[in-house]
SETORPA-495446 format. One line per field, with one value per atom (N, C-alpha, C, CB): residue number from 1; x negated, y negated, z negated. Coordinates in nm, 3 decimals, padded with zeros to 5 digits. Each point is the difference from the previous one (the first is absolute). Glycine has a CB too. Layout:
n [NUM  ...]
c1 [X  ...]
c2 [Y  ...]
c3 [Z  ...]
//
This chain:
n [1  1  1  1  2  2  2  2  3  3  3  3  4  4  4  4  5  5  5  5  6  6  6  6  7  7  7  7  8  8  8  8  9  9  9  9  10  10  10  10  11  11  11  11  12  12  12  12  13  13  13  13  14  14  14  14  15  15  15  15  16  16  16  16  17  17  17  17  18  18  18  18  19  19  19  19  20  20  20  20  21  21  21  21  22  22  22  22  23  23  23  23  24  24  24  24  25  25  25  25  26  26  26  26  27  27  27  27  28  28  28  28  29  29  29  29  30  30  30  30  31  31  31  31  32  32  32  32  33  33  33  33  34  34  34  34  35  35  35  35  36  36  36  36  37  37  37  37  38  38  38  38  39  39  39  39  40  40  40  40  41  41  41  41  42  42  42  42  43  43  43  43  44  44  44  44  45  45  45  45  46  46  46  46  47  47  47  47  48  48  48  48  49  49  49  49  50  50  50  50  51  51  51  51  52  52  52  52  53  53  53  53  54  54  54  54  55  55  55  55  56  56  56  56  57  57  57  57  58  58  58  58  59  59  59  59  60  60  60  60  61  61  61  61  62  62  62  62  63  63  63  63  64  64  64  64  65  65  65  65  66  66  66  66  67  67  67  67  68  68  68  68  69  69  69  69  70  70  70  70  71  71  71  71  72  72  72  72  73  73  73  73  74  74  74  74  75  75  75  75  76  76  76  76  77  77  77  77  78  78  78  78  79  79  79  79  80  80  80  80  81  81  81  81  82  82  82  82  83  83  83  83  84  84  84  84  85  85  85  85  86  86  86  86  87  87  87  87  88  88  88  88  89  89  89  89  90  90  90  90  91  91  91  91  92  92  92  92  93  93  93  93  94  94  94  94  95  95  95  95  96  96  96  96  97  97  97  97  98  98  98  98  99  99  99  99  100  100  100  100  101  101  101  101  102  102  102  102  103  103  103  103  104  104  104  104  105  105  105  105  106  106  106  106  107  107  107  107  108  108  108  108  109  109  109  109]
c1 [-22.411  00.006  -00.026  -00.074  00.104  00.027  -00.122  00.309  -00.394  -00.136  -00.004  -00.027  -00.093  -00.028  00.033  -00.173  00.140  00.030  -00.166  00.320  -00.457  -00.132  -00.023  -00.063  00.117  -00.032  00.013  00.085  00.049  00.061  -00.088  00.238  -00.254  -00.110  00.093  -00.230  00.167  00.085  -00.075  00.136  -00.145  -00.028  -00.129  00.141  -00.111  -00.120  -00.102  00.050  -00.039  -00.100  00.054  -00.114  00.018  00.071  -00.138  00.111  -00.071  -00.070  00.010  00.005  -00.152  00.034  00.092  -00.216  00.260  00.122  -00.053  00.056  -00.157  -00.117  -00.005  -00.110  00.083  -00.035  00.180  -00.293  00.342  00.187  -00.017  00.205  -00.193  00.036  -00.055  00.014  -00.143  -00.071  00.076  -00.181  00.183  00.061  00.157  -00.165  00.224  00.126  -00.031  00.085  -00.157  -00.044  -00.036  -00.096  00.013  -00.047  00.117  -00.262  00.306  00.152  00.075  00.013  00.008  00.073  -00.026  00.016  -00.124  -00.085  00.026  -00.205  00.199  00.004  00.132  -00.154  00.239  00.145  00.019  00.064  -00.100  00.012  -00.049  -00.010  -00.102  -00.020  00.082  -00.197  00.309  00.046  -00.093  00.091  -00.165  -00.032  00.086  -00.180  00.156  00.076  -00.077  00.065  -00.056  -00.030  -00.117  00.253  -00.317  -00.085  -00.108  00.150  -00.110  -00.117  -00.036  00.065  00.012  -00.017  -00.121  00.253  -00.224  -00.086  -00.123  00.183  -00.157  -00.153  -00.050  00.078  -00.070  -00.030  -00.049  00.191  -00.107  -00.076  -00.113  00.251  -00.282  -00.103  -00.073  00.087  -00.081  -00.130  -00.070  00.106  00.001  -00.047  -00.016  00.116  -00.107  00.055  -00.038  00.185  -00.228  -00.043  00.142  -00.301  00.456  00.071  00.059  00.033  -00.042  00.017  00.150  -00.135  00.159  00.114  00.090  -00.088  00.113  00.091  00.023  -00.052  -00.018  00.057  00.089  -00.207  00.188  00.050  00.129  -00.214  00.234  00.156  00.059  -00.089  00.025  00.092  00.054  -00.146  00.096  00.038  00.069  -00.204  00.203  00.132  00.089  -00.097  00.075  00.113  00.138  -00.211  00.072  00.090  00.092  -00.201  00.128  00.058  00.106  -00.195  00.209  00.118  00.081  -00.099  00.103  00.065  00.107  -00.182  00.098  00.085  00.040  -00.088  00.030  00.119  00.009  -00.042  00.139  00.109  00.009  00.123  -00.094  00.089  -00.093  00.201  -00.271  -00.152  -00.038  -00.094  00.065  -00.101  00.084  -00.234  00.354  00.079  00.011  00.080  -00.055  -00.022  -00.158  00.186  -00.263  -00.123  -00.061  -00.007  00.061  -00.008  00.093  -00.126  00.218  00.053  -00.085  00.219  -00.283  -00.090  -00.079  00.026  -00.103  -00.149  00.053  -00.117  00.238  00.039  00.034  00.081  -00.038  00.030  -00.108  00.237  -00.349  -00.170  -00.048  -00.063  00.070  -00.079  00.082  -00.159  00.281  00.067  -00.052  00.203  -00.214  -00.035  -00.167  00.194  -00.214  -00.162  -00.039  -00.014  00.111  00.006  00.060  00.034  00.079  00.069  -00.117  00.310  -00.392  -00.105  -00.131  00.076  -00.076  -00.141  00.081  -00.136  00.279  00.039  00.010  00.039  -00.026  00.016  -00.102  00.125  -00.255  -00.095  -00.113  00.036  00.057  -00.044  00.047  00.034  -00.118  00.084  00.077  -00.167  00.289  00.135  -00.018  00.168  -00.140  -00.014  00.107  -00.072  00.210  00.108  -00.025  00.132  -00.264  -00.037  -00.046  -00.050  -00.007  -00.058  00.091  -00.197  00.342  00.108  00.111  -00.067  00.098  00.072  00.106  -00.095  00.200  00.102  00.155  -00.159  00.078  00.110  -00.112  00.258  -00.174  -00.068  -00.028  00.083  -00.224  -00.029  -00.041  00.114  -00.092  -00.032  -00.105  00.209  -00.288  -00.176  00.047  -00.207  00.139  00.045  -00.096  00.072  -00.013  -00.062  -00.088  00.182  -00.260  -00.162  00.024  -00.261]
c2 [-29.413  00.018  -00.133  00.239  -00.252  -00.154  00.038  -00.076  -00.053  -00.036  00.053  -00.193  00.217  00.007  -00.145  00.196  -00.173  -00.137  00.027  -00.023  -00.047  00.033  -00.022  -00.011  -00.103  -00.058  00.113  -00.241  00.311  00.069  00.127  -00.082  00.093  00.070  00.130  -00.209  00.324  00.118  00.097  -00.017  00.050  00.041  -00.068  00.198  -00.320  -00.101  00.006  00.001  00.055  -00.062  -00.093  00.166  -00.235  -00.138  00.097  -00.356  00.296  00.020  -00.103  00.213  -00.257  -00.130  00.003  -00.020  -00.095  -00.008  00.110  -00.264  00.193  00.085  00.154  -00.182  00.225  00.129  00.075  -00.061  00.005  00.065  -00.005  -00.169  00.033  00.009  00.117  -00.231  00.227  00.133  00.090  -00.036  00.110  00.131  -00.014  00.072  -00.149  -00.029  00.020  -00.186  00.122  00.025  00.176  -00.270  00.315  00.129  00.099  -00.097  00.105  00.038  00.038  -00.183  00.034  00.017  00.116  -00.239  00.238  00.089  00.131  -00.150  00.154  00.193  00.059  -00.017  -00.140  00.056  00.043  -00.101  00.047  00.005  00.110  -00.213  00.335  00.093  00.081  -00.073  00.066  00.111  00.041  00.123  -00.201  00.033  -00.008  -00.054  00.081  00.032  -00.102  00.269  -00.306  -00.106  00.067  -00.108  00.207  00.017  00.037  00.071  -00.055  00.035  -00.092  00.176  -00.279  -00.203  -00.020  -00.074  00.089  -00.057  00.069  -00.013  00.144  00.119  -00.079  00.284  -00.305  -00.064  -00.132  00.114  -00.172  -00.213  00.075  -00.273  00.292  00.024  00.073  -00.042  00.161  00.068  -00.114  00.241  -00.304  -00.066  -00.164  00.199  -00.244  -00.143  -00.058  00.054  00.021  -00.005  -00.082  -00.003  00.033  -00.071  00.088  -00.141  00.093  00.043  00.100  -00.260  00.384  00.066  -00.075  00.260  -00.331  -00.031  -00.132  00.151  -00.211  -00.145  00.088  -00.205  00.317  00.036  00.056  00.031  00.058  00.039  -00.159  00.292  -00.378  -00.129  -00.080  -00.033  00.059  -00.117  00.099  -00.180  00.358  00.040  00.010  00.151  -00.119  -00.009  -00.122  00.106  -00.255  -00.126  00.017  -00.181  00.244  00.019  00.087  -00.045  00.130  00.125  -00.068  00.219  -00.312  -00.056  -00.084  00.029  -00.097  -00.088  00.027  -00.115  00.222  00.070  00.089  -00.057  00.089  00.146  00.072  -00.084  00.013  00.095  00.036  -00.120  00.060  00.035  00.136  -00.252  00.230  00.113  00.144  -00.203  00.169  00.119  00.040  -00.033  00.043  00.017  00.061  -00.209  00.101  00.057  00.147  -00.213  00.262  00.101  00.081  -00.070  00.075  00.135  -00.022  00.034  -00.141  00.048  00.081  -00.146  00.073  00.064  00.195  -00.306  00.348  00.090  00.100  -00.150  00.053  00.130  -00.003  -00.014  -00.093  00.041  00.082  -00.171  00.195  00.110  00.113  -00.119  00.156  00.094  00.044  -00.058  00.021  00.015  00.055  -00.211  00.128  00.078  00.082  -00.080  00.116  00.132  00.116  -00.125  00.114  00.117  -00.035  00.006  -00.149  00.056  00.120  -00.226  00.218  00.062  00.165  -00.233  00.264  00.094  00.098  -00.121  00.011  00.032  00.053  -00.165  00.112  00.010  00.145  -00.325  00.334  00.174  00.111  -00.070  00.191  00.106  00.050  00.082  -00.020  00.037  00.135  -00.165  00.178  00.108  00.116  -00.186  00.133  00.061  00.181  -00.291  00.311  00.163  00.036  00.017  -00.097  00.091  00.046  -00.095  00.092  00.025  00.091  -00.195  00.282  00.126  -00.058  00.166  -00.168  -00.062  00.049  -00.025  00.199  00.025  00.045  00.107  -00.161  00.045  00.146  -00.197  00.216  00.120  00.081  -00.040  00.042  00.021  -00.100  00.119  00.029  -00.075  -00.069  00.233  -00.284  -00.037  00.128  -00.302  00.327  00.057  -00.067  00.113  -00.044  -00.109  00.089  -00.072]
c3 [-01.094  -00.143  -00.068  00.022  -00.143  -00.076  -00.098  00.004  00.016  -00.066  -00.117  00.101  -00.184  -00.125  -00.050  00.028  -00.173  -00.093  -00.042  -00.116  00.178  -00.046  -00.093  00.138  -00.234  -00.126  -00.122  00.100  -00.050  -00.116  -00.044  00.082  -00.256  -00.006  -00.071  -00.016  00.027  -00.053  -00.086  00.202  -00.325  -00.095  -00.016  00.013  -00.042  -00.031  00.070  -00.191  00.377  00.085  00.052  00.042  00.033  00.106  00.103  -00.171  00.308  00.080  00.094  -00.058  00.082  00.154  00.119  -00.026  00.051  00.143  00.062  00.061  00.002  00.065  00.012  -00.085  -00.002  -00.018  -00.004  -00.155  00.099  00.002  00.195  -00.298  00.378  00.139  00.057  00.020  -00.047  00.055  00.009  -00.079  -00.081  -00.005  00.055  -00.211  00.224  00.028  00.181  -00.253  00.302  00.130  00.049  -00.042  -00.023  00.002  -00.073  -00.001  -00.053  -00.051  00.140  -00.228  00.267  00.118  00.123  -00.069  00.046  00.127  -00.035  00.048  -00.184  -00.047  00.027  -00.216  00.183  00.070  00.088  -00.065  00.159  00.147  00.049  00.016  -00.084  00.019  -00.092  00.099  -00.113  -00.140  -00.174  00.259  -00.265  -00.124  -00.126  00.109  -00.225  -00.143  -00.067  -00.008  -00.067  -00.101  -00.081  -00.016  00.027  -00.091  00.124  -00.249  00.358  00.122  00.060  00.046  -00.054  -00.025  -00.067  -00.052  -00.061  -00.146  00.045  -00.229  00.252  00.020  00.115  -00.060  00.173  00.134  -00.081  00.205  -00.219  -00.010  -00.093  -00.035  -00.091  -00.061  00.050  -00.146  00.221  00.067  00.071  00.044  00.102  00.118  -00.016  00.130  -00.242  -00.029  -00.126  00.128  -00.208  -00.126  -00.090  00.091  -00.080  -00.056  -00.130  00.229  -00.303  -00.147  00.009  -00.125  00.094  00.064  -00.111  00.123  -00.238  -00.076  00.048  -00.182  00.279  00.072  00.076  00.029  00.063  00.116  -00.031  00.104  -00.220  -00.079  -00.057  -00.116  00.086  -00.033  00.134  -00.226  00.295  00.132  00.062  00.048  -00.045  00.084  -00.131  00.237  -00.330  -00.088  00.010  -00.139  00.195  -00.004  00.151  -00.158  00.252  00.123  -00.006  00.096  -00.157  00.007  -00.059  -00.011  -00.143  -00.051  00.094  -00.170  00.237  00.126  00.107  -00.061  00.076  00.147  -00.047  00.213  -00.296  -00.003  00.088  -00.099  00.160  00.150  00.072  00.044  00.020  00.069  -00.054  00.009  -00.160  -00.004  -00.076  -00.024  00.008  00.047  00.091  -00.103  00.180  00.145  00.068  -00.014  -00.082  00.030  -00.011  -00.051  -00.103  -00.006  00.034  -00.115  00.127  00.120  00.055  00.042  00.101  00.084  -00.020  00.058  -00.194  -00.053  -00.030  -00.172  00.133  -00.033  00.174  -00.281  00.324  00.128  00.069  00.047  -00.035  00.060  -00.052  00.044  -00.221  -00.017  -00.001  -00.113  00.177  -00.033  00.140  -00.189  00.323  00.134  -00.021  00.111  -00.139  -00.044  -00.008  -00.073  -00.078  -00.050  00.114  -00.247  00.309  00.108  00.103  -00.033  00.071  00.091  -00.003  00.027  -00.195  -00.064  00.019  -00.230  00.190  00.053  00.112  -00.125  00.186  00.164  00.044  00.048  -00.082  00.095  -00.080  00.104  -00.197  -00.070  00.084  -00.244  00.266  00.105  -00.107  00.201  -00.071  -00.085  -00.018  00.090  -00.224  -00.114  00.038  -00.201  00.259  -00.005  00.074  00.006  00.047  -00.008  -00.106  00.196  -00.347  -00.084  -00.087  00.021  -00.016  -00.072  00.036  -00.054  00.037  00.023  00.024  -00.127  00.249  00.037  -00.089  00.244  -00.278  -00.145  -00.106  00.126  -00.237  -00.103  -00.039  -00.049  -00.012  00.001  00.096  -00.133  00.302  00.098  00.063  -00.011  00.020  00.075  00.147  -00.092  00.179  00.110  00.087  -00.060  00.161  00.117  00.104  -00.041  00.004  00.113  00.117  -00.184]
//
């Protein structure tokens, strides 16, 4: 992915090189586990103490510059949690006896 610009300040913050590389560093990492941009921001500020409106400006600048990447990204991020979800399914017992195979008719135990 193509660097931040650290200098550049956005709704009249500036934030140090410094502190942008970080989150730009740690950014990277949340990717790499499938996170969303706001479970980013939630994470660096719980574990990192990084201000979550540095952390929406530096992926904002990142998405900006790879298009394509993070299109892509999310389909991923979209069919992980779609798998998830049919796993959280799956692993429910199947219902398909509490339902009358015709309508209106009880089933026979």
């Amino acid at each position: 992915m193509a660097a931040t610009d650290p200098k550049r300040s956005t709704e009249g913050n500036t934030y140090p090189e410094k502190q942008v590389d970080r989150a730009h560093h740690l950014i990277e990492k949340c990717i790499d586990q499938y996170m969303d941009r706001d479970e980013t921001a939630h994470r660096l500020e719980i574990q990192f103490r990084i201000n979550p409106h540095l952390t929406r400006i530096v992926w904002d600048r990142l998405e900006e510059d790879n298009q394509e990447f993070f299109q892509n990204y999310y389909t991923r991020l979209a069919l992980k949690r779609l798998i998830a979800r049919i796993n959280e399914l799956l692993e429910q017992p199947p219902r398909a006896m509490d339902f009358p195979l015709v309508p209106g008719k009880a089933l026979i135990v």
